[in-house]
N, C-alpha and C positions, 0 to 999 in steps of 0.2 A: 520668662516669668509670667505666673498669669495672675491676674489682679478680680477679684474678686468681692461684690457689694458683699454687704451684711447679709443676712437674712436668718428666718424665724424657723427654726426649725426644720435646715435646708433641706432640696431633693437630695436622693441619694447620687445622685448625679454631680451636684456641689460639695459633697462630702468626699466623693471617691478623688476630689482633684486636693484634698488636704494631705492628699498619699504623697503628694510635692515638696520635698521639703522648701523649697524657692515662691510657694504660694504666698502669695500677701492679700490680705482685707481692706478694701478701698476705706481709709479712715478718715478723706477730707471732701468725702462729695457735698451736695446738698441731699436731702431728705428725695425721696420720688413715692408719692403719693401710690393707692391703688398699684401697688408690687410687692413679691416677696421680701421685701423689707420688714416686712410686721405680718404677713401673712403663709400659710401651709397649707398643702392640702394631703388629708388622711382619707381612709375609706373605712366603710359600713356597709351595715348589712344593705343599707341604699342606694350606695354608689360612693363618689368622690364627695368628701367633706371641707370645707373650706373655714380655720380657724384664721382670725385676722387682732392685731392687739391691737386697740385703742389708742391713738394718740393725743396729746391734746391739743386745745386748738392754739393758734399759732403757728402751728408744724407744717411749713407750708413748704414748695420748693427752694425756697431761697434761706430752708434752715439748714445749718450743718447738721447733718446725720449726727453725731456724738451730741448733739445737744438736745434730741428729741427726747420728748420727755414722756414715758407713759403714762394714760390718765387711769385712776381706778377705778371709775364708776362702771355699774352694770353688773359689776362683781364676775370678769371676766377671765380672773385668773380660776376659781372656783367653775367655772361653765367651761372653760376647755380640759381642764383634768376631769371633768367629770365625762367631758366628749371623747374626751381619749382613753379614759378606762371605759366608754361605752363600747368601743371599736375594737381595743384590744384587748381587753378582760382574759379572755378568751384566747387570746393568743399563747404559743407553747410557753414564751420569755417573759410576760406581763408581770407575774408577782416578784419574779425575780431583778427584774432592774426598776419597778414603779417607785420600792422606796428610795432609790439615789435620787430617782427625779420629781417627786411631789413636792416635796420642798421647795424648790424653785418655783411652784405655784402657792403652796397653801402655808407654808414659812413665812412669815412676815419678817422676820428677820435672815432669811434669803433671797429677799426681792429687790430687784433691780430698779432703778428709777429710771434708769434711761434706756430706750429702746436698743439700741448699741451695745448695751454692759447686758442687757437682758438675753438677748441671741449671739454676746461670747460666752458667755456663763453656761448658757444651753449646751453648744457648740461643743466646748470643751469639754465637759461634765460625757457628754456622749458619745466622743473621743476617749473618757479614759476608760469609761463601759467596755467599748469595742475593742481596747486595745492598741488606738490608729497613733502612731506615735508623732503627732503634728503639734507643735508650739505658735501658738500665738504670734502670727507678725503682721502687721499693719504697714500700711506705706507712710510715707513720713510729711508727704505732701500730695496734692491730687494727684493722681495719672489718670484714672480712669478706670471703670472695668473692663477685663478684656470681652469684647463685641463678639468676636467668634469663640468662645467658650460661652458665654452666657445664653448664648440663642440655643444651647444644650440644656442647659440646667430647670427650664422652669418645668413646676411640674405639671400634669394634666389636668386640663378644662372639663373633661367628662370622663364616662367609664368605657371599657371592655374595650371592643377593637379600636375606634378611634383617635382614644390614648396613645397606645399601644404601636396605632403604625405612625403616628407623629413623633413618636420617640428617638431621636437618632440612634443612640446604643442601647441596649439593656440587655441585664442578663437574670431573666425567671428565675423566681427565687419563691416558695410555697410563702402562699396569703391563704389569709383563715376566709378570703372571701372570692376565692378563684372559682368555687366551682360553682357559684351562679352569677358570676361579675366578670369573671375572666383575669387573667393577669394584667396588672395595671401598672405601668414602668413608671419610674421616677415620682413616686410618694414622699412627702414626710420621712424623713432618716427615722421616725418614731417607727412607720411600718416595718426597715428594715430589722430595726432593732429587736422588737417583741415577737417578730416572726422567726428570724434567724439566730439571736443572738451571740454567741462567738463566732459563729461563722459570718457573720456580718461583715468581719473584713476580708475574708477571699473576696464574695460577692462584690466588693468596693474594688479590690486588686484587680478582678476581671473588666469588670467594669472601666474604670483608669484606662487599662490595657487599650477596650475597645475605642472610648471617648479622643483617647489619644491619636489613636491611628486615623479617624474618622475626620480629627481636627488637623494633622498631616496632610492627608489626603484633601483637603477643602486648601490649604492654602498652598499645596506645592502639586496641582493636577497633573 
């Protein structure tokens, strides 16, 4: 079974392991500051873009995750769909799945209070896009996330090669920003989505396949 934090909008990496039916979402940690918990990263015509939610204060390590509360100032759900129809406008899939997901930003009566309800909401919502047939399931009490899956999932710190060869698995998949940025593995499931769209989950199947064997081979040499 593999145990898996929260996170905001995960890599395509963290998605392709919801192909598990036996995956669970760690639902009794504490909060961990500066991580994919409340954070993504997309790409532009600049490089890697880095979207983070707000939380408020209090939220420190010794809060349970389900209890984080997001804060609204800044007007931060309004500046990341704006950042994200900046990036993928443009992309083949963008008009076609923006309206399932705007909502979840600019709906006031689709928004999530707690950072937790906020990235299952996402999650799911871009599970039933793609088609991934993964339900909801939580652990019941801590365990943990699992340590050798997750040192997979985060996604990259910069662009083009160095991404790319820190990546353990990936499998190229056309970005609107490959051909002066290069292929940039393990994005935002947002990239995969407005790039690929139904095929989004081969790309995830492939992926699984490689992740899996990669994580085999790391614990049975």
């Amino acid at each position: 079974m593999v145990v898996l934090p929260t996170a905001y909008a995960p890599s395509v990496a963290y998605m392709s392991y919801l192909l598990d039916s036996s995956t669970r979402i760690e639902a009794h940690e504490y909060y961990q500051k500066q991580t994919y918990r409340n954070r993504c990263a997309i790409v532009g015509a600049e490089g890697v873009m880095k979207l983070s939610i707000p939380v408020l204060a209090g939220s420190s390590q010794q809060c349970p995750i389900q209890s984080v509360q997001i804060a609204e100032h800044d007007n931060w759900r309004h500046k990341h769909w704006y950042t994200i129809e900046t990036c993928y406008g443009a992309s083949p899939y963008y008009e076609y799945y923006a309206p399932d997901l705007a909502p979840l930003y600019l709906d006031k009566s689709h928004r999530a209070i707690s950072l937790y309800q906020h990235n299952q909401w996402l999650i799911m919502r871009i599970c039933q896009l793609i088609r991934l047939p993964y339900q909801w399931r939580e652990t019941e009490q801590y365990i943990g996330a699992s340590a050798d899956v997750c040192s997979q999932l985060l996604p990259p710190l910069s662009t083009a090669s160095t991404a790319t060869e820190e990546a353990i698995a990936s499998v190229p998949y056309y970005q609107v920003f490959a051909r002066s940025l290069g292929f940039i593995a393990n994005l935002s499931i947002f990239d995969l989505l407005f790039n690929m769209g139904p095929e989004s989950l081969l790309v995830l199947r492939q992926l699984h396949n490689q992740l899996s064997g990669s994580l085999n081979t790391r614990l049975h040499p």
